[in-house]
N, C-alpha and C positions, 0 to 999 in steps of 0.2 A: 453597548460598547464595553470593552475587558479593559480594566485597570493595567497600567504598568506592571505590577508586581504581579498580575495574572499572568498576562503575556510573556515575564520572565519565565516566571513557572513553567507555563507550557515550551517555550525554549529548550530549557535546560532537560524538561522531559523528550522531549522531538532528540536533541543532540545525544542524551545517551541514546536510546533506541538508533538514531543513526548509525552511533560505534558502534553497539551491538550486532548489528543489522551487516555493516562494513567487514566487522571481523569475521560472522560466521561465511559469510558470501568465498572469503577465500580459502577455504577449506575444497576443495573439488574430490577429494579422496573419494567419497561416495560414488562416485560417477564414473571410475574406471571400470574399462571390459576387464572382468577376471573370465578366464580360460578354466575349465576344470574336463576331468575325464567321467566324471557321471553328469550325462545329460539334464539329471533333474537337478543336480546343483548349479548347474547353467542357467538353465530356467527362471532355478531361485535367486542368483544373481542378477539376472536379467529383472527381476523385477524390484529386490533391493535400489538398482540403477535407478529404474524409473522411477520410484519411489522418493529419491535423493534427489533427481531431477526435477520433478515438481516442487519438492520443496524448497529446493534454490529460485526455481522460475517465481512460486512464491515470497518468499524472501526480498528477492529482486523489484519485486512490483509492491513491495511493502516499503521499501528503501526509496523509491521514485516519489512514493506518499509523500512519506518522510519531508523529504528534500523540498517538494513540492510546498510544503506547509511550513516550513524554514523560509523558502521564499515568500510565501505568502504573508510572511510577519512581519520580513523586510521589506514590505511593499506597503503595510497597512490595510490589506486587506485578508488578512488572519480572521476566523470565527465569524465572515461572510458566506453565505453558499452561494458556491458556483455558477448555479445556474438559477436561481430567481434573487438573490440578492439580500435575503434577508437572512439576520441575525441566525446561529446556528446556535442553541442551545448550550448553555457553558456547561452540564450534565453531561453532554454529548462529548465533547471536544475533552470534558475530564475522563474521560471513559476514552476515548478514540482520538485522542492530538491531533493525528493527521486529516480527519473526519475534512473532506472538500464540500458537503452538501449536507442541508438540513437532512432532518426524519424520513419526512414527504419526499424530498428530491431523491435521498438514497433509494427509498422503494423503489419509486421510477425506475432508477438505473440499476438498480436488481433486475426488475421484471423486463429490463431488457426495452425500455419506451427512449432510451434517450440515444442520439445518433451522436458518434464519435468520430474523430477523423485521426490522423498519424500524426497531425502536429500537437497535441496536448490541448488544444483549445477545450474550452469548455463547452461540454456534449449540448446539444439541441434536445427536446422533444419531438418527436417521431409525430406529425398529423397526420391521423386516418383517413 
């Protein structure tokens, strides 16, 4: 279990990275069609684009973390993992705040074993 003054800590680290996270998101400049008369500067635009886009789509989904793990503090169930329940390394969570899942469960959900659904519940394991 994290001491009060832990849990402040990770807080006030979670809330900056939230502003940080809030401000860069409203920036969209990267993401506009620029028009040009040589097609490979098109091109090169066109991929700038994409490139901008991903990095907001990321951003975006780093900010839901974020939020997530904000909630999860207010809830008392901070520096639990999601899906089997136990304690998540306070290494981990110093390194990654918003960290939802131990070591072992992130693997998991790397390699793609844990089954998700649209409402934010906490993913399942996948049985073969």
């Amino acid at each position: 279990m994290m001491s009060h003054s832990e849990i402040r800590r990770q807080r006030a680290m979670l809330e900056a990275k939230k502003r940080e996270l809030s401000f860069g998101l409203r920036s969209r400049e990267d993401i506009t069609i620029e028009k040009a008369a040589d097609p490979l500067d098109e091109v090169q635009f066109a991929g700038e684009r994409e490139l901008a886009i991903r990095n907001l789509d990321r951003e975006s989904n780093l900010l839901k973390s974020v939020r997530s793990a904000l909630a999860r503090i207010e809830d008392g169930s901070y520096g639990m993992c999601l899906h089997c329940d136990t304690a998540i390394n306070p290494k981990r969570l110093a390194a990654v705040p918003w960290a939802a899942y131990c070591v072992h469960c992130q693997e998991a959900a790397d390699r793609s074993e844990f089954e998700s659904d649209a409402t934010n519940s906490p993913p399942k394991l996948l049985v073969a």
